[in-house]
C-alpha positions in Angstrom: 101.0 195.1 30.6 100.5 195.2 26.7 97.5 194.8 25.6 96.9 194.7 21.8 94.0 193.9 19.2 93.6 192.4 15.6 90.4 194.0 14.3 89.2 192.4 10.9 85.7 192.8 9.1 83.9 189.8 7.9 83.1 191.1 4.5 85.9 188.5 3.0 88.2 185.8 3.5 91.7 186.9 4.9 94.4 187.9 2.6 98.3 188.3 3.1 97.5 191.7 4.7 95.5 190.7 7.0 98.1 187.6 8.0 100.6 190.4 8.7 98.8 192.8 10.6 97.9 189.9 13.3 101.3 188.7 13.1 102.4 192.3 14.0 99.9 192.5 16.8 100.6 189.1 18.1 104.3 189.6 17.9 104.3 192.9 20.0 102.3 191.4 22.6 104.0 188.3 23.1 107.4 189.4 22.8 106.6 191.3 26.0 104.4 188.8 27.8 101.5 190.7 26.9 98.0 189.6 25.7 96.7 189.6 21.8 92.9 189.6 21.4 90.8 189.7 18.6 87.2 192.1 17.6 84.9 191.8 15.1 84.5 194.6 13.0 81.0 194.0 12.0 79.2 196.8 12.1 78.4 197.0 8.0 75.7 194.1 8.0 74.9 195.0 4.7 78.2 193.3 3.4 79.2 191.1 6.9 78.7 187.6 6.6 78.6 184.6 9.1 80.9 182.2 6.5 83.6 185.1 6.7 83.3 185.4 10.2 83.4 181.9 10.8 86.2 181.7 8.2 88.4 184.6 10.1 88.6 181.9 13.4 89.5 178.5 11.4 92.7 180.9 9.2 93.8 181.8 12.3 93.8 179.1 14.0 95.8 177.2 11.2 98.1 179.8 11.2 98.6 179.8 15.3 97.3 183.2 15.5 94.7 182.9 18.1 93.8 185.1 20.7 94.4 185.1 24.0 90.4 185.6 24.9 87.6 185.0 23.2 87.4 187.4 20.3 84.4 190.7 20.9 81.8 191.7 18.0 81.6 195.1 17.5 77.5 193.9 17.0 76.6 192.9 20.3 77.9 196.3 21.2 75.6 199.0 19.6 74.5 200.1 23.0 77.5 201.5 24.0 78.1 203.5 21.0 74.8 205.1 21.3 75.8 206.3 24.9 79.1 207.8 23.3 77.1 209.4 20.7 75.0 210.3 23.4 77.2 212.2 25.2 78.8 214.1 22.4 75.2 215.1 21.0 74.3 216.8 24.4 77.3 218.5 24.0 76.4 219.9 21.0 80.0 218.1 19.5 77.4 216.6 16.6 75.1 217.5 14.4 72.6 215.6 12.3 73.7 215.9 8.1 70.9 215.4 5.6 73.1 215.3 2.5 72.9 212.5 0.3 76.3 211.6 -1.4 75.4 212.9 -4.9 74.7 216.6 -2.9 77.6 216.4 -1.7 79.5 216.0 -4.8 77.6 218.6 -6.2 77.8 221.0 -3.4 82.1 220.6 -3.4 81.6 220.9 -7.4 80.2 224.0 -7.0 82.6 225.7 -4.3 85.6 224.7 -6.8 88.8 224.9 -4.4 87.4 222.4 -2.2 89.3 221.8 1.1 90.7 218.3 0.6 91.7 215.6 3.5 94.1 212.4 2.9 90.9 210.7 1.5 89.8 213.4 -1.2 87.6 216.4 -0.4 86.3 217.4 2.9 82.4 217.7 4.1 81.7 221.4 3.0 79.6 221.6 6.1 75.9 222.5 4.3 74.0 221.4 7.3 76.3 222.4 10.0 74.7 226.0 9.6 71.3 224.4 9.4 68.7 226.3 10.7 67.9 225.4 14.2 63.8 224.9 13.0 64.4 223.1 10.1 67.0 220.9 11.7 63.8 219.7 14.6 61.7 219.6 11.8 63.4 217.1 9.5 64.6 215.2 12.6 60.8 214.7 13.6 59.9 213.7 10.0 62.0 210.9 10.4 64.3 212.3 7.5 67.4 209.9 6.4 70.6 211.3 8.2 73.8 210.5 9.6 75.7 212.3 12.6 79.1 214.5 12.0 81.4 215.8 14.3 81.3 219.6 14.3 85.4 219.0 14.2 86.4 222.8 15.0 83.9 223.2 18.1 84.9 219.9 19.9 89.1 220.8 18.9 88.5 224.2 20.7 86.8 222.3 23.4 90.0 219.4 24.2 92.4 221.9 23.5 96.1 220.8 22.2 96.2 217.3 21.9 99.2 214.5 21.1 99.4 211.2 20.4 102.4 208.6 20.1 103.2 206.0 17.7 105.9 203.7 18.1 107.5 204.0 14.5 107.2 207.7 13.4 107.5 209.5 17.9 105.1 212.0 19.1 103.0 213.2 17.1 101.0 216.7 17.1 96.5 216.1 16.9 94.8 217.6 13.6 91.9 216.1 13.3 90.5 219.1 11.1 92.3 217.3 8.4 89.1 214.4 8.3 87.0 217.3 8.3 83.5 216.6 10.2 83.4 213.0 10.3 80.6 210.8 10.2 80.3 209.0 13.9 77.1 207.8 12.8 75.4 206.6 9.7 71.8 206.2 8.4 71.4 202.3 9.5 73.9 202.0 12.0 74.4 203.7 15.6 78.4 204.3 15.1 81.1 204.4 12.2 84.0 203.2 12.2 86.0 206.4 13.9 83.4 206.2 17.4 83.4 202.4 17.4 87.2 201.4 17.0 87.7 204.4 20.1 84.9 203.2 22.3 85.9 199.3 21.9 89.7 199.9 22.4 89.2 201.4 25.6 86.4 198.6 26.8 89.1 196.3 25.7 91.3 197.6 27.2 94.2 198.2 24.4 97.0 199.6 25.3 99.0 199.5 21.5 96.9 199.6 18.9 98.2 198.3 16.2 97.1 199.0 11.7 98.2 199.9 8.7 99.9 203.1 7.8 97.3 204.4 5.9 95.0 204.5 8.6 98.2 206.9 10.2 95.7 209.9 9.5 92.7 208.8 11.1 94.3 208.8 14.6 94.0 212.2 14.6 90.5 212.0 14.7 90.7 209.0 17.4 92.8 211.0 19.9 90.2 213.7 19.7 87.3 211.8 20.3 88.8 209.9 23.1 89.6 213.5 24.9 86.1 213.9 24.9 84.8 210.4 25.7 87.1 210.7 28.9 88.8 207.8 27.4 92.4 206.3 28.0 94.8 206.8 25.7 97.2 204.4 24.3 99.9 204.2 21.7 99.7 203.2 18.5 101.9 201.2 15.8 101.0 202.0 12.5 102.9 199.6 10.3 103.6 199.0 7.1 101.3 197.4 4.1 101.2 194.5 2.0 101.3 195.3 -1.9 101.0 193.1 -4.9 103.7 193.2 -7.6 101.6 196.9 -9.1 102.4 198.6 -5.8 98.9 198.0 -4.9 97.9 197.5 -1.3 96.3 193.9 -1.0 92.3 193.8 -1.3 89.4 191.0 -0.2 89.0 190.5 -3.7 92.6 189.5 -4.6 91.6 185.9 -3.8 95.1 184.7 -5.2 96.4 186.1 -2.1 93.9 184.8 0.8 95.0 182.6 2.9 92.1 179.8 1.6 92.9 179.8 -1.6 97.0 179.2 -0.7 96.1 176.5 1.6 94.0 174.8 -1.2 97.2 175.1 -3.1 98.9 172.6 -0.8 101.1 175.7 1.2 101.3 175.0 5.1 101.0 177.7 8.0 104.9 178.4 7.7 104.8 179.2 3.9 102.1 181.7 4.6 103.6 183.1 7.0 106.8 183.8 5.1 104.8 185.1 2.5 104.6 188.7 4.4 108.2 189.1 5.1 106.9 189.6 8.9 110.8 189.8 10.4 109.9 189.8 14.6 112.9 192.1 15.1 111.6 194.8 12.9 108.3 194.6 12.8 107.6 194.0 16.1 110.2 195.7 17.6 109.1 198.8 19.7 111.0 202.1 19.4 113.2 203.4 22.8 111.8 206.1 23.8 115.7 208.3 22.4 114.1 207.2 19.2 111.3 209.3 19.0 111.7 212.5 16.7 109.4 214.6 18.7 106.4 216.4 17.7 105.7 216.3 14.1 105.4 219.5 12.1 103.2 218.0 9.7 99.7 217.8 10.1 98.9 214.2 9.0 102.3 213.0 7.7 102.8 209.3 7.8 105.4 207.4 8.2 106.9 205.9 5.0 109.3 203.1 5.2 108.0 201.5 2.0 105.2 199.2 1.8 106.5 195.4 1.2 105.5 192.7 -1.3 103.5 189.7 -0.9 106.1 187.0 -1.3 105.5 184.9 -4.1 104.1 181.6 -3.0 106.8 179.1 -3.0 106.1 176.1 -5.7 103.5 174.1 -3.9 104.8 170.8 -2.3 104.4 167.7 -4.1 100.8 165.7 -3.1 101.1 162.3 -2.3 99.8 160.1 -5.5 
């Protein structure tokens, strides 16, 4: 059976964006009698709050995107991403990083031909080489770190690796294109990489389904869930929402969230039209002859063009 998740963070009221990635989730489950649940991504308490939270279940409910089970909080689940970080610290996978972000900067300043990633330029790796002493040391001190994934030993420990999403086929693992990833950061237990892979297996998700520019980052996923001994399923990586700039919708473009067009007097079925979400397209799942193959290209995405946020129809007329 399909199984497939919507996955937003209460750090801000639901946009267009977010209307069309559970529209595409819900879609490809229930198209094939399959189940559609809902996790909260609220990990960052710094910037989570219990109005957007409480804010996420009223939208969707006016918009008849509801799970099909009560929704999971990624906050009453911090034990079991300490056991996954567990594990991958006892097999030496990890190592603790020390760096603040202005260190960084200036260590990748000073190399000059930085290695860069789909997100900018890559971890150098200063406290990979750490000294074994110093590392015990600062640990003991109680010194401000995160945890990265030493990407090149755990790749040479899974071995070749695939993945397959349903738009762009199968699809060859690099996760050396991240770099080594933060799996855990100074206040929290997990990041979003170890926490999305440990909860869509608990959840049992068989599609998961996001943006395309997350396409890269599943690279990443696939490898850690080789080592977590975790099942695999596909993916759907589907295409954004932009404004009229080309820019992929944000929390803060209010204009756009789904509170502010109901305010304006626009029911559920405007909303919805607003994304262009076409159940025939975009949640239709590839046959299988459809599939390309492997891709040559290390963290290629699939570009079918992004689409625009309709623009909201002329609000209907209020009774006087």
């Amino acid at each position: 059976m399909i199984v497939t998740r919507f996955a937003p963070s209460p750090t801000g009221l639901l946009h267009l964006g977010h209307v069309f990635a559970a529209q595409v989730a819900a879609g490809l489950a229930r198209r094939q009698g399959g189940r559609y649940r809902l996790r909260i991504e609220d990990i960052d308490q710094g910037r989570c709050r219990p109005e957007f939270d409480a804010a996420i279940a009223e939208d969707l409910a006016w918009l008849g995107l509801m799970p099909d089970d009560a929704p999971w909080r990624q906050s009453a689940r911090l034990d079991a991403y300490r056991d996954a970080l567990d594990r991958l610290q006892a097999a030496g996978l990890v190592y603790p990083c020390f760096c603040t972000r202005a260190e960084i900067r200036r260590e990748i300043a000073a190399i000059g031909a930085a290695p860069h990633g789909p997100d900018g330029p890559l971890y150098p790796g200063t406290c990979r080489s750490l000294d074994p002493g110093e590392r015990r040391e600062r640990l003991a001190a109680g010194a401000p770190h995160c945890w990265r994934l030493d990407v090149a030993a755990a790749a040479a420990r899974a071995g070749p690796l695939d993945w397959h999403d349903q738009r762009a086929g199968r699809q060859r693992a690099t996760p050396e294109i991240l770099g080594d990833a933060v799996l855990a950061r100074r206040d929290s237990p997990t990041s979003y990489h170890l926490a999305v892979v440990v909860d869509d297996a608990a959840q049992g998700i068989t599609l998961v389904t996001r943006g395309e520019d997350l396409f890269p980052a599943t690279h990443l996923h696939r490898l850690l869930q080789a080592l977590l001994d975790l099942p695999v399923p596909a993916w759907h990586h589907h295409r954004l929402i932009v404004d009229d700039a080309g820019r992929r919708l944000a929390k803060r473009d209010d204009a756009r969230a789904v509170r502010t067009l109901r305010a304006a007097g626009h029911d559920p079925a405007d909303v919805l039209a607003m994304t262009g979400f076409q159940e025939d397209g975009d949640a239709a799942i590839a046959p299988p002859s459809a599939s390309p193959g492997i891709s040559p290209a290390p963290g290629a995405r699939p570009r079918d063009g992004a689409s625009h946020a309709g623009r909201p129809p002329r609000p209907p007329a209020r009774a006087g």
